[in-house]
Jmol script that loads the backbone (N, CA, C; Angstrom):
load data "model"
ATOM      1  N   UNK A   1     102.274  73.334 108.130  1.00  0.00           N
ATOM      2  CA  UNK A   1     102.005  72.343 107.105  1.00  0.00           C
ATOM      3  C   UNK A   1     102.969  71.167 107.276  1.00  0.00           C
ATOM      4  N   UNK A   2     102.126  69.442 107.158  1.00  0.00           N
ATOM      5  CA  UNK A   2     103.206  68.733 106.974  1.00  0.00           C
ATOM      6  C   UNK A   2     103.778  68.289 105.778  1.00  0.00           C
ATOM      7  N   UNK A   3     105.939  68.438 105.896  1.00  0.00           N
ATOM      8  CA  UNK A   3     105.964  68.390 104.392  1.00  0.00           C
ATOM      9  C   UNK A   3     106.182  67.050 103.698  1.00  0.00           C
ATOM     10  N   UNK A   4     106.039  66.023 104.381  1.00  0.00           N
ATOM     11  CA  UNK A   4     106.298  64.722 103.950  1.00  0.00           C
ATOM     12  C   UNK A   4     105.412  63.880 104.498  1.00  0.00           C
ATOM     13  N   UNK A   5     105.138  62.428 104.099  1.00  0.00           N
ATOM     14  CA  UNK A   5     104.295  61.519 104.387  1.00  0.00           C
ATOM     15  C   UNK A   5     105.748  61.106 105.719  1.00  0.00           C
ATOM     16  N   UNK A   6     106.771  60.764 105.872  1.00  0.00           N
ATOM     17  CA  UNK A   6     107.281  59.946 106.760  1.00  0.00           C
ATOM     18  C   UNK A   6     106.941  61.054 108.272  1.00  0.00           C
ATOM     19  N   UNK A   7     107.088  62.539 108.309  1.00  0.00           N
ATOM     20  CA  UNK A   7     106.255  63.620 108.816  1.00  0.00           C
ATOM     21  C   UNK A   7     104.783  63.068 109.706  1.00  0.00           C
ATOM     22  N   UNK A   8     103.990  63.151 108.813  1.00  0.00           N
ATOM     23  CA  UNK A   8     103.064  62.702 109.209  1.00  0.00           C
ATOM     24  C   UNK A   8     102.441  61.482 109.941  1.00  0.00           C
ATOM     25  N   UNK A   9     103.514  61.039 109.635  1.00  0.00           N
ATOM     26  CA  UNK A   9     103.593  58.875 110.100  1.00  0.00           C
ATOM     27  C   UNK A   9     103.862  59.630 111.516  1.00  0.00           C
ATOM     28  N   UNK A  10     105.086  60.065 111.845  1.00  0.00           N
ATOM     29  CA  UNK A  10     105.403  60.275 113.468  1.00  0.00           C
ATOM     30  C   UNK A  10     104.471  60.912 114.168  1.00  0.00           C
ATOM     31  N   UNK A  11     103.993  61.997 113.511  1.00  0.00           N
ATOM     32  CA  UNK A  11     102.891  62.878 114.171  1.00  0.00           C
ATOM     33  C   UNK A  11     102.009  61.571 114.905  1.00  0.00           C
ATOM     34  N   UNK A  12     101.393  60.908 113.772  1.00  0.00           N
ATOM     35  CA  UNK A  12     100.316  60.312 113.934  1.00  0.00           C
ATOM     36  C   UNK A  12     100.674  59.189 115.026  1.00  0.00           C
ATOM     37  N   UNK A  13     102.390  58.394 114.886  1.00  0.00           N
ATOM     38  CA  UNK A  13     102.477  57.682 115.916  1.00  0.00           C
ATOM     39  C   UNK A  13     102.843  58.328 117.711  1.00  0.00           C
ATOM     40  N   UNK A  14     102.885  59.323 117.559  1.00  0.00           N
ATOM     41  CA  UNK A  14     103.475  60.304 118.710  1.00  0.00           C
ATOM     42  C   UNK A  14     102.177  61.031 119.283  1.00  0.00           C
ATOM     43  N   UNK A  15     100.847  61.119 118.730  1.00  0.00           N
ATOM     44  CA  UNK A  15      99.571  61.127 119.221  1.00  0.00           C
ATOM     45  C   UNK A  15      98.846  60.051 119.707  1.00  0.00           C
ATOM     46  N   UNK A  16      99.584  58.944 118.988  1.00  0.00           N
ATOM     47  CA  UNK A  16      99.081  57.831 119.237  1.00  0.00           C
ATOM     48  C   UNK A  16      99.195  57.166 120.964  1.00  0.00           C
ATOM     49  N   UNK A  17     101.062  57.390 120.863  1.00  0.00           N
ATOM     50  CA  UNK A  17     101.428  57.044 122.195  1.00  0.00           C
ATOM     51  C   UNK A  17     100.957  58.142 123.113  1.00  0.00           C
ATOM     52  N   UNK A  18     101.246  58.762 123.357  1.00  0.00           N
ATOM     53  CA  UNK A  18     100.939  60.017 124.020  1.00  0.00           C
ATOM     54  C   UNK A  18      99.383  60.223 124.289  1.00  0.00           C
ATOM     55  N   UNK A  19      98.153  59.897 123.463  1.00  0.00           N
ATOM     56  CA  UNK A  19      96.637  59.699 124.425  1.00  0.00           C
ATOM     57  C   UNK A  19      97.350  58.222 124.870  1.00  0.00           C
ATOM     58  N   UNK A  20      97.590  57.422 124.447  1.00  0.00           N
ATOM     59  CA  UNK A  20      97.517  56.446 125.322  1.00  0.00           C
ATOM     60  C   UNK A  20      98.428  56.358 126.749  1.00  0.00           C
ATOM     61  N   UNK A  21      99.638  57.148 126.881  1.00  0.00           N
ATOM     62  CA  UNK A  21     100.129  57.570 128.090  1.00  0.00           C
ATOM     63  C   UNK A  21      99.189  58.148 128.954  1.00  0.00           C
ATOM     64  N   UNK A  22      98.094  58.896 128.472  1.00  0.00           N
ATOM     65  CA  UNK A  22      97.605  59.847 129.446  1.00  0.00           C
ATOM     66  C   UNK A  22      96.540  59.346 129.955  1.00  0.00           C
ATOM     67  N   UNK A  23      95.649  58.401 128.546  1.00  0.00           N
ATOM     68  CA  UNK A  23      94.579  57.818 129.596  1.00  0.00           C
ATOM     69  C   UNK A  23      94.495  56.912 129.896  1.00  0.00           C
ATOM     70  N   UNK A  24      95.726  55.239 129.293  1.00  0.00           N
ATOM     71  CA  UNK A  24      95.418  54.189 130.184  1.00  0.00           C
ATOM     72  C   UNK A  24      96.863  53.812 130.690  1.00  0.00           C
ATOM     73  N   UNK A  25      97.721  54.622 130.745  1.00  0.00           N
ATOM     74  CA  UNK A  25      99.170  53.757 131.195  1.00  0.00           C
ATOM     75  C   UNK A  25      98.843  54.227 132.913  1.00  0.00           C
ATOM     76  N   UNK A  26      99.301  53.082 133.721  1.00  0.00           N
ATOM     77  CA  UNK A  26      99.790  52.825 134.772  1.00  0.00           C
ATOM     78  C   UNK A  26     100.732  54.049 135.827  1.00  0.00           C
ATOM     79  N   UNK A  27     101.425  54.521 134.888  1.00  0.00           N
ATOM     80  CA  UNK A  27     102.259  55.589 135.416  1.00  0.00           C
ATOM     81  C   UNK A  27     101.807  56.811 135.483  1.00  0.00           C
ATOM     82  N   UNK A  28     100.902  56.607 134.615  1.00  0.00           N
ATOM     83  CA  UNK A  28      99.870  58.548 134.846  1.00  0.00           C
ATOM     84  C   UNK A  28      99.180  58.827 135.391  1.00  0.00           C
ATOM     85  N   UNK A  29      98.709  57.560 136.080  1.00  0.00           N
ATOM     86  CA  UNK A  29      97.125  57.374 137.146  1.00  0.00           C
ATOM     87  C   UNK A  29      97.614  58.913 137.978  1.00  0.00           C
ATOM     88  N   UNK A  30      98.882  58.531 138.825  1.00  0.00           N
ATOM     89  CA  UNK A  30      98.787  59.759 139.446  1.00  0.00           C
ATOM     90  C   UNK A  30      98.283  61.253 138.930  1.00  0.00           C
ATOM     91  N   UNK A  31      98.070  61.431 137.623  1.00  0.00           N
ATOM     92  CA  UNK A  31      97.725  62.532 136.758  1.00  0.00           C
ATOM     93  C   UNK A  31      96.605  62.573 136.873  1.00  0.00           C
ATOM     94  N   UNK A  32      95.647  61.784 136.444  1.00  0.00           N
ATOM     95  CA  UNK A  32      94.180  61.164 136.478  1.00  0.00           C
ATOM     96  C   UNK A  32      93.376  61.098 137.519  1.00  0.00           C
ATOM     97  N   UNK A  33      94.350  61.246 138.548  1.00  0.00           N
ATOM     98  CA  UNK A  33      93.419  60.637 140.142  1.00  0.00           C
ATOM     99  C   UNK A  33      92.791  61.924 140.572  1.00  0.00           C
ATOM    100  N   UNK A  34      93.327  62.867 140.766  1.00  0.00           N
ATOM    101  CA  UNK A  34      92.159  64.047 141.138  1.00  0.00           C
ATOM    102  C   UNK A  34      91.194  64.515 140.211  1.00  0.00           C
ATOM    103  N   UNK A  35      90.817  63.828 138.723  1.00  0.00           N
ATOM    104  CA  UNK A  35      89.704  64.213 138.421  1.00  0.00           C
ATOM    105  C   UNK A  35      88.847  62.916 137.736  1.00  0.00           C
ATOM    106  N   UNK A  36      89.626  61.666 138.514  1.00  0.00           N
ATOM    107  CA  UNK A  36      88.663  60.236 138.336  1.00  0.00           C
ATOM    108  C   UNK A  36      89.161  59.560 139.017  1.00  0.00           C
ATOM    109  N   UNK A  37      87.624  58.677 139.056  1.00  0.00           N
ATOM    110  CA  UNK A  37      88.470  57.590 140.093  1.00  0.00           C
ATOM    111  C   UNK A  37      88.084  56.100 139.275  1.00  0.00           C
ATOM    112  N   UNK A  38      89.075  55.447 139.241  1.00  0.00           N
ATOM    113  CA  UNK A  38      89.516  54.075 138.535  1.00  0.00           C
ATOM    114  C   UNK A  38      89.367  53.525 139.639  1.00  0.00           C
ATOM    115  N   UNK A  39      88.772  52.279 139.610  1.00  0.00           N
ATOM    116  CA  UNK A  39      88.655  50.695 140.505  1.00  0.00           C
ATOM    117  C   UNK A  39      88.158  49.196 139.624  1.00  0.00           C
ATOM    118  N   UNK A  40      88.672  48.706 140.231  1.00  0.00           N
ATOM    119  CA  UNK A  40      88.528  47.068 139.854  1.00  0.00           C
ATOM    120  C   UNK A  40      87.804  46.310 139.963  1.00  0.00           C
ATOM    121  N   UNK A  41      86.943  45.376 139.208  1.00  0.00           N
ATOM    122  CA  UNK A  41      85.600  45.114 139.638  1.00  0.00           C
ATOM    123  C   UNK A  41      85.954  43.520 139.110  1.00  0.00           C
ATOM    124  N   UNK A  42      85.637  42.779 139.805  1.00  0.00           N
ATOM    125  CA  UNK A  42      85.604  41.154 138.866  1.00  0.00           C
ATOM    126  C   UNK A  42      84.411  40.470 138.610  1.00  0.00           C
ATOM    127  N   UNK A  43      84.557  40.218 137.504  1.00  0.00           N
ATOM    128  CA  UNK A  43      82.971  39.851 136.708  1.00  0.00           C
ATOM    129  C   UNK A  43      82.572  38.359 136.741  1.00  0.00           C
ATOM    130  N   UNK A  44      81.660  37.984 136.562  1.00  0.00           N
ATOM    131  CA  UNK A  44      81.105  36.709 136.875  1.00  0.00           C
ATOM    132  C   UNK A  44      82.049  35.750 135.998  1.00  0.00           C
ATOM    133  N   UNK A  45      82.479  36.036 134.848  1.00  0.00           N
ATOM    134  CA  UNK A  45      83.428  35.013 134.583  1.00  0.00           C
ATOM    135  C   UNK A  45      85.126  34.838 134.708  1.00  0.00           C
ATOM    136  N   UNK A  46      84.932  35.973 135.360  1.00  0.00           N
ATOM    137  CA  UNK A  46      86.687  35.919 136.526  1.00  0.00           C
ATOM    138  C   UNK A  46      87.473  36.910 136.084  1.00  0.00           C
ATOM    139  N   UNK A  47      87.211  37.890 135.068  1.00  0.00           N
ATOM    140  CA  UNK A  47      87.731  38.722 134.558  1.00  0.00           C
ATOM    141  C   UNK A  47      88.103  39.876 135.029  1.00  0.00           C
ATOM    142  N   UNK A  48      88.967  40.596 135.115  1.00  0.00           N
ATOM    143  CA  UNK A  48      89.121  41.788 135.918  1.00  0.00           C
ATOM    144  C   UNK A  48      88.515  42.884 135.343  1.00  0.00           C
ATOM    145  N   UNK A  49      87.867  43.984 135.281  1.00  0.00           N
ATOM    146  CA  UNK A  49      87.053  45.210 134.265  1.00  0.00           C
ATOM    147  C   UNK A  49      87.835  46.062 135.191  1.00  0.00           C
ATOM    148  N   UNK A  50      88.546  47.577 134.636  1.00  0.00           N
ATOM    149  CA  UNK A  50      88.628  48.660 135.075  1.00  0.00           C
ATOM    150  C   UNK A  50      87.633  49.786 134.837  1.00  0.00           C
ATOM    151  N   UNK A  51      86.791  50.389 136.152  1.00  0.00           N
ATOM    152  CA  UNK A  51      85.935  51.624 135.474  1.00  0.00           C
ATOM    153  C   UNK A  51      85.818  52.821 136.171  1.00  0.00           C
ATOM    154  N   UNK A  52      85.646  53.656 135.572  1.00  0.00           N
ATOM    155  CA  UNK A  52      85.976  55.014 135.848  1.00  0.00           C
ATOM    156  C   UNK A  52      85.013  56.127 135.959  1.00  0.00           C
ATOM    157  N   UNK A  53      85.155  56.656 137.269  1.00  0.00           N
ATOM    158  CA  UNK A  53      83.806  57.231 137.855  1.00  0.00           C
ATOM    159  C   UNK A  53      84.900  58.855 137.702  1.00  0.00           C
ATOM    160  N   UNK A  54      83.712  59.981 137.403  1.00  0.00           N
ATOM    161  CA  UNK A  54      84.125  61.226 136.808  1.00  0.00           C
ATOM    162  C   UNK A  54      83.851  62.001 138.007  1.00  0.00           C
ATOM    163  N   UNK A  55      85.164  62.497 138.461  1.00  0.00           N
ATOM    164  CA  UNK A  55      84.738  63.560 139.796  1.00  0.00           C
ATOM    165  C   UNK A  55      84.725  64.968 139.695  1.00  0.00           C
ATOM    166  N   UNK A  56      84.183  65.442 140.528  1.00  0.00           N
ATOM    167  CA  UNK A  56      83.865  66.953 140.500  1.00  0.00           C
ATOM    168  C   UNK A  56      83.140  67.672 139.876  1.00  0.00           C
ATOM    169  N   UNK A  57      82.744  69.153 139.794  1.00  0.00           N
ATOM    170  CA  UNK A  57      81.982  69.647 138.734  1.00  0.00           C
ATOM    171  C   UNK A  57      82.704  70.628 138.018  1.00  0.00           C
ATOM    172  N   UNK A  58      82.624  71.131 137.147  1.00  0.00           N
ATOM    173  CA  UNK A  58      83.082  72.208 136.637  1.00  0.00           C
ATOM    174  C   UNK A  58      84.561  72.086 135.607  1.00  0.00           C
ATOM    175  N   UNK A  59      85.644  72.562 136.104  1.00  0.00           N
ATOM    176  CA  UNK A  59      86.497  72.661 134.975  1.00  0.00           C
ATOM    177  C   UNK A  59      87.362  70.966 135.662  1.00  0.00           C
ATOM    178  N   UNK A  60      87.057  70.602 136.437  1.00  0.00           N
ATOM    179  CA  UNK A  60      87.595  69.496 137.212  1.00  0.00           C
ATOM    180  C   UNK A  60      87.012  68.116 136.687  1.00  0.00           C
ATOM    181  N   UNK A  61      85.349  68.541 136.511  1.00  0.00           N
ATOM    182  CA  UNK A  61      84.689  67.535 135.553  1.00  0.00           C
ATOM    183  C   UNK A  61      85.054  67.644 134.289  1.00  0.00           C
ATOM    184  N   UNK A  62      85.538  68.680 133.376  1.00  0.00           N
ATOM    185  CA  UNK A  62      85.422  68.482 132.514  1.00  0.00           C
ATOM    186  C   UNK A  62      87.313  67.959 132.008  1.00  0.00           C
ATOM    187  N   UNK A  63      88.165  68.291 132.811  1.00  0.00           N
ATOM    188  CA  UNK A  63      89.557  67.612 132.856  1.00  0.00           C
ATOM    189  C   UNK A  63      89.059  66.005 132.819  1.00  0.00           C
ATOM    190  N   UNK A  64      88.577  65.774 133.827  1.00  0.00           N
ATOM    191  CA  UNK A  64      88.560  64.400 133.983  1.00  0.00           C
ATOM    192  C   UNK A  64      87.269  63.534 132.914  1.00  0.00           C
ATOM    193  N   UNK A  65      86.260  64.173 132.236  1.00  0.00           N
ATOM    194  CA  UNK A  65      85.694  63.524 131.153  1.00  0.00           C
ATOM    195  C   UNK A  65      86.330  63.943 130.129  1.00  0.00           C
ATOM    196  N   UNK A  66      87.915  64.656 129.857  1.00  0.00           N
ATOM    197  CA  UNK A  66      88.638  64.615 129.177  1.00  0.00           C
ATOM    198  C   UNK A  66      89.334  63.405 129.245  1.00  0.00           C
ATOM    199  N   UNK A  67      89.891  63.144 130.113  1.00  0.00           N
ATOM    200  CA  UNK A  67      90.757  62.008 130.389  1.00  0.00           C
ATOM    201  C   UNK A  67      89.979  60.782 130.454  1.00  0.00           C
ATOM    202  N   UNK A  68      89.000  60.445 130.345  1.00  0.00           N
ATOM    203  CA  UNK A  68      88.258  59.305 130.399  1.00  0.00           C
ATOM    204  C   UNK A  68      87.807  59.063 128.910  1.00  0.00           C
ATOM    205  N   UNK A  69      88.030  59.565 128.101  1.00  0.00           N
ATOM    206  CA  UNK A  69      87.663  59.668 126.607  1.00  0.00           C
ATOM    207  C   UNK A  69      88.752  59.733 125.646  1.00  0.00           C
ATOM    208  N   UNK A  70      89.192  58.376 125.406  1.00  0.00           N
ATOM    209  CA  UNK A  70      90.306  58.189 124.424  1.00  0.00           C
ATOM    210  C   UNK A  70      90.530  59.339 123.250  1.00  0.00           C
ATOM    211  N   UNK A  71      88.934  59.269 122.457  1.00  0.00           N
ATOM    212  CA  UNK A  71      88.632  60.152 121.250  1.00  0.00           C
ATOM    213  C   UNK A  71      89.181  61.442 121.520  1.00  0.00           C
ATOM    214  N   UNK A  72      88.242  62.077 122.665  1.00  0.00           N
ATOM    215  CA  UNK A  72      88.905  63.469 122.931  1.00  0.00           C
ATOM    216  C   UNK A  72      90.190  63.984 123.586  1.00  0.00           C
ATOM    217  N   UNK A  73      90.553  63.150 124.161  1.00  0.00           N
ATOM    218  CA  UNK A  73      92.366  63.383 124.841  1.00  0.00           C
ATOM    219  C   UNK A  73      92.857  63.800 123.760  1.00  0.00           C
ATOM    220  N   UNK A  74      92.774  61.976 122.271  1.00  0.00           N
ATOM    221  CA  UNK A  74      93.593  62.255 121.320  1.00  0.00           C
ATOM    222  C   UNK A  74      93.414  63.614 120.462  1.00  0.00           C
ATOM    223  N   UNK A  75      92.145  63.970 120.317  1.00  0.00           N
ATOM    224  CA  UNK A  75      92.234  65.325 119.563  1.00  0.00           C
ATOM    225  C   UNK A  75      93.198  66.344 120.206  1.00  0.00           C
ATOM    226  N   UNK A  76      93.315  66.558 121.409  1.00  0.00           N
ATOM    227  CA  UNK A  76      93.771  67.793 122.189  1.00  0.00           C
ATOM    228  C   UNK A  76      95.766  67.224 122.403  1.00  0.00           C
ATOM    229  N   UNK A  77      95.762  66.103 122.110  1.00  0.00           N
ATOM    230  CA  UNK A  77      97.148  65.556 121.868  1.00  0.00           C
ATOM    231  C   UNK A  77      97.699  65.653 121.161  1.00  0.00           C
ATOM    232  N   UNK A  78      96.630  65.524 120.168  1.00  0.00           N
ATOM    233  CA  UNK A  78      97.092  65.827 118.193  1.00  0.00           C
ATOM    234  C   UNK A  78      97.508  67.352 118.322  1.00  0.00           C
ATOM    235  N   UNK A  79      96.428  68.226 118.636  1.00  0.00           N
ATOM    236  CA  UNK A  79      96.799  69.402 118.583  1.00  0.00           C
ATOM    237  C   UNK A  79      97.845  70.218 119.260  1.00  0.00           C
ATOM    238  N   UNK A  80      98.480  69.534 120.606  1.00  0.00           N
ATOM    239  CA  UNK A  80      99.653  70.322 121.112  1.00  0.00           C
ATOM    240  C   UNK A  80     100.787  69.664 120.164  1.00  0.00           C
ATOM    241  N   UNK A  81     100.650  68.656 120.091  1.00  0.00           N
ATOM    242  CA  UNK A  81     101.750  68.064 119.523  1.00  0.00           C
ATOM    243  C   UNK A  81     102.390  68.739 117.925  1.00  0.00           C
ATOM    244  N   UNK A  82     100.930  69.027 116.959  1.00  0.00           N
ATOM    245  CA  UNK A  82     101.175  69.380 115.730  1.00  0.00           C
ATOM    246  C   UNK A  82     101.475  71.049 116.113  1.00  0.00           C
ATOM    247  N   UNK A  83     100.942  71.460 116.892  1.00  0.00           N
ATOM    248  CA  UNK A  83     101.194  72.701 117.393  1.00  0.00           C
ATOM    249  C   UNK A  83     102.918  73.036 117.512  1.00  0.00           C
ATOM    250  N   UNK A  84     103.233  72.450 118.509  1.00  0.00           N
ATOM    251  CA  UNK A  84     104.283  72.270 118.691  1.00  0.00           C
ATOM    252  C   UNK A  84     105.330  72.125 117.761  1.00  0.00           C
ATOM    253  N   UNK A  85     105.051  70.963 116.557  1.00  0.00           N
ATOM    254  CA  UNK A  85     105.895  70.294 115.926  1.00  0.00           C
ATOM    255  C   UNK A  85     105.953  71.982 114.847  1.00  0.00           C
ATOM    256  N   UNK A  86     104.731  72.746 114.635  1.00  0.00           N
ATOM    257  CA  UNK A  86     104.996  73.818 113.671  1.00  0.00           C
ATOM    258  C   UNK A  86     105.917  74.788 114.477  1.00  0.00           C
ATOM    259  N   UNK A  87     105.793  74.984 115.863  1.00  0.00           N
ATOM    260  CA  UNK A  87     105.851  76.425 116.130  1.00  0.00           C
ATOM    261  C   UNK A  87     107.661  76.040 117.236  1.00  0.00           C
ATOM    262  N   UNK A  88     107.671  75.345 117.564  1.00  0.00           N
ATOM    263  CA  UNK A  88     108.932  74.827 118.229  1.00  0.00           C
ATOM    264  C   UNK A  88     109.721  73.502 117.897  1.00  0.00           C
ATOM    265  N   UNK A  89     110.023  73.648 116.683  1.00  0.00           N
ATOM    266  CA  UNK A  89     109.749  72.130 116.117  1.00  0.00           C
ATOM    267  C   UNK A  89     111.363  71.549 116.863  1.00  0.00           C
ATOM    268  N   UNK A  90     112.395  72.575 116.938  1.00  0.00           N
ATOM    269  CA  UNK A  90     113.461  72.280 117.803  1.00  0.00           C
ATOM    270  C   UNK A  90     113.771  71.734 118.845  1.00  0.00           C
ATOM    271  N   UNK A  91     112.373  71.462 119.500  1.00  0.00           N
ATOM    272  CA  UNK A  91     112.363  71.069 120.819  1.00  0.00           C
ATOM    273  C   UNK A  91     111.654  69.714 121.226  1.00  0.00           C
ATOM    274  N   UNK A  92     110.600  70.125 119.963  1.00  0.00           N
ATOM    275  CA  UNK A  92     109.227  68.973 119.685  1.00  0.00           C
ATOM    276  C   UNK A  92     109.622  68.029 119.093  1.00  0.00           C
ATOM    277  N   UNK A  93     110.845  68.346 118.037  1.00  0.00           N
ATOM    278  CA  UNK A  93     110.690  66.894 117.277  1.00  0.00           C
ATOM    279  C   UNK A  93     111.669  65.910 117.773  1.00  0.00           C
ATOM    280  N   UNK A  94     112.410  66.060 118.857  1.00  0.00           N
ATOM    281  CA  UNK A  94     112.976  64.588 119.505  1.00  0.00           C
ATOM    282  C   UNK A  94     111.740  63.956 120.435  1.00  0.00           C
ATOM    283  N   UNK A  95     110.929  65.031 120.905  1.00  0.00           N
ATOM    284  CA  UNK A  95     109.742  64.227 121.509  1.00  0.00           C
ATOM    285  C   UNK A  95     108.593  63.648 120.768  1.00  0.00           C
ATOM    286  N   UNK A  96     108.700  64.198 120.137  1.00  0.00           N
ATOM    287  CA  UNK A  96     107.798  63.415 119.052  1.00  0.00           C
ATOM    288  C   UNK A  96     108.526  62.017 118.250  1.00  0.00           C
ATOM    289  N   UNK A  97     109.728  62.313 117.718  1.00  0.00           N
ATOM    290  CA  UNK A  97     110.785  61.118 117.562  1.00  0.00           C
ATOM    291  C   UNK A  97     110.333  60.036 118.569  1.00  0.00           C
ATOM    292  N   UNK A  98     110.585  60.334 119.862  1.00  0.00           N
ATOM    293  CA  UNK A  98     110.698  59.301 120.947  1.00  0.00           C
ATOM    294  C   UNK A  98     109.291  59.039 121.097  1.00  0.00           C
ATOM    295  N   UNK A  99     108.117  59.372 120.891  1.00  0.00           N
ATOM    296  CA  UNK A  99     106.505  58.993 121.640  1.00  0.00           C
ATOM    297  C   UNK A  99     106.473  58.365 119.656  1.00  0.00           C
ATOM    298  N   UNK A 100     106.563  58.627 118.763  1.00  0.00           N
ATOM    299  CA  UNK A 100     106.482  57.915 117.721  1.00  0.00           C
ATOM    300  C   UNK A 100     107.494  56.353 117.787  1.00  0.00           C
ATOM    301  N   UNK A 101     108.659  56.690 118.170  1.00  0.00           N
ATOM    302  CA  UNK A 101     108.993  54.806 118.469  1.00  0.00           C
ATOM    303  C   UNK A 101     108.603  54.051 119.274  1.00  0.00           C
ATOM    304  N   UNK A 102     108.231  54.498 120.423  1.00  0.00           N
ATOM    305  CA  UNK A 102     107.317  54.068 121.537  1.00  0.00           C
ATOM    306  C   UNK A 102     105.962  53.166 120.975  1.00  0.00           C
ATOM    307  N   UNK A 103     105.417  54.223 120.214  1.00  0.00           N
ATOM    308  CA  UNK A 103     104.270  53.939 119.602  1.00  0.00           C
ATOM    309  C   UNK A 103     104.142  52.769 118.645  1.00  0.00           C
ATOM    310  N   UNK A 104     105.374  52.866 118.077  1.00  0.00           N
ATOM    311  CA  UNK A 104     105.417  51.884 116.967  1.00  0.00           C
ATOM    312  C   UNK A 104     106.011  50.664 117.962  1.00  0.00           C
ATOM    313  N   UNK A 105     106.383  50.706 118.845  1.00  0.00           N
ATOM    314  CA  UNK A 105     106.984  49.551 119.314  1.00  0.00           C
ATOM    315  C   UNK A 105     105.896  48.876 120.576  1.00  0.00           C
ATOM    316  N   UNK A 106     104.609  49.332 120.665  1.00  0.00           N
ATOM    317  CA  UNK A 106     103.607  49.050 121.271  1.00  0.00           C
ATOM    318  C   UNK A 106     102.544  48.413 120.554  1.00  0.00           C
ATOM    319  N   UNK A 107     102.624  49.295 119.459  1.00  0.00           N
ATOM    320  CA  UNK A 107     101.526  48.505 118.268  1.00  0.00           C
ATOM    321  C   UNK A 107     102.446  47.340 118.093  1.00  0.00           C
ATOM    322  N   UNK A 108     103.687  46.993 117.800  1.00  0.00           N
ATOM    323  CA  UNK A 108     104.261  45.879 117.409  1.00  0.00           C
ATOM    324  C   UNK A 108     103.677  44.626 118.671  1.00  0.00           C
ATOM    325  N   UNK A 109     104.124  45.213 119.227  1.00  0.00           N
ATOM    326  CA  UNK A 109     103.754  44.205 120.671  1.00  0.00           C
ATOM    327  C   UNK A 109     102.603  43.773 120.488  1.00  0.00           C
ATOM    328  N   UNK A 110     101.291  44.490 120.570  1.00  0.00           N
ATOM    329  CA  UNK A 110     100.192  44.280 120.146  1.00  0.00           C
ATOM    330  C   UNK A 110      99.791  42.917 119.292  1.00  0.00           C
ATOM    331  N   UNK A 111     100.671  43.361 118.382  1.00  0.00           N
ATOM    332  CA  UNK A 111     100.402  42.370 116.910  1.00  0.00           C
ATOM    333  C   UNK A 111     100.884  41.151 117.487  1.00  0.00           C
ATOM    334  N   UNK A 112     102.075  40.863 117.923  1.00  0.00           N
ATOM    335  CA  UNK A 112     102.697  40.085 118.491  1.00  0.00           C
ATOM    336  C   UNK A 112     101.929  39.197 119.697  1.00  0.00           C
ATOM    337  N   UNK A 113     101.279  39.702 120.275  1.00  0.00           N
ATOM    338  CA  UNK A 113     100.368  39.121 121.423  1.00  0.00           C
ATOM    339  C   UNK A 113      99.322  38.462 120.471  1.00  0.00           C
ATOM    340  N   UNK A 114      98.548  39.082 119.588  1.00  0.00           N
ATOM    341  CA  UNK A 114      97.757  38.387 118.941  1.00  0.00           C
ATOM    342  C   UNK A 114      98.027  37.586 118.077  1.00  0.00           C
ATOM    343  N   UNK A 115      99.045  37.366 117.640  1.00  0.00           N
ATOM    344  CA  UNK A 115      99.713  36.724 116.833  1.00  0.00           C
ATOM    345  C   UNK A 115     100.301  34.985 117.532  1.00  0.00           C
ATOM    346  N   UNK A 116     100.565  35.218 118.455  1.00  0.00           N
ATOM    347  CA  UNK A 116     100.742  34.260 119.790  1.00  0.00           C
ATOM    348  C   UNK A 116      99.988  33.764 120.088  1.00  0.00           C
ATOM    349  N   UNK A 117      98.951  34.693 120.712  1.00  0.00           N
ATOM    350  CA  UNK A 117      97.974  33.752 121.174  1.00  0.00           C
ATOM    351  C   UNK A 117      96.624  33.072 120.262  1.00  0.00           C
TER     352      UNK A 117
END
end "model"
wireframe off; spacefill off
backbone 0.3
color backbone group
C-alpha cells in the first residue's frame, strides 16, 4: 500500500522515467536492438521520423512489441517498480528517488522547450 500522496508522486515519476529509458532513450537502443529494428526515414518536408520494425516470432516478438509500446512497457515498469518499492523498499527507494528526479527534471525541460519556442 502507498502511504502518502508525496509516495505516490515518485512512484509515478520513477515509472515515468524509467518506460521512457527503455523505449526511447538513446542509450538503451543497445537493449532494444535484438528484438527491433529502429531506422531513419526523411519525409517530404525535411523532417527526420524514427520507425520501428518488430523482429522475430515468439517470446522475442513479443519482448520487442513490448518495447515498441510506450502504454505497455509503462504498465510492466509500474509494476516492478511498485513491486519492488513494497517488497525491497531498502534497495528500491534510492532508485526510485533517482528515476523520480530524473523524471521531474525532463518534464521540466520539456516545459521549458515549449515555453521557448
Amino acid at each position: 500500500m502507498i502511504d502518502n500522496i508525496l509516495d505516490f508522486i515518485l512512484l509515478s515519476l520513477a515509472t515515468f522515467r524509467l518506460t521512457r529509458l527503455l523505449v526511447f532513450d538513446k542509450i538503451t537502443r543497445i537493449l532494444r536492438k535484438p528484438f527491433i529494428h529502429e531506422y531513419d526515414e526523411t519525409l517530404e518536408n525535411g523532417t527526420i521520423e524514427t520507425f520501428i520494425e518488430v523482429k522475430g516470432i515468439g517470446i522475442r516478438r513479443f519482448i520487442g512489441e513490448l518495447l515498441s509500446c510506450y502504454w505497455c512497457t509503462g504498465i510492466w515498469c509500474a509494476t516492478i517498480i511498485y513491486a519492488g518499492y513494497l517488497t525491497l523498499p531498502v534497495y528500491f527507494f534510492p532508485i526510485i528517488l533517482i528515476l523520480a528526479i530524473a523524471g521531474c527534471a525532463s518534464f521540466l525541460e520539456a516545459v521549458l522547450l515549449k515555453i521557448i519556442n
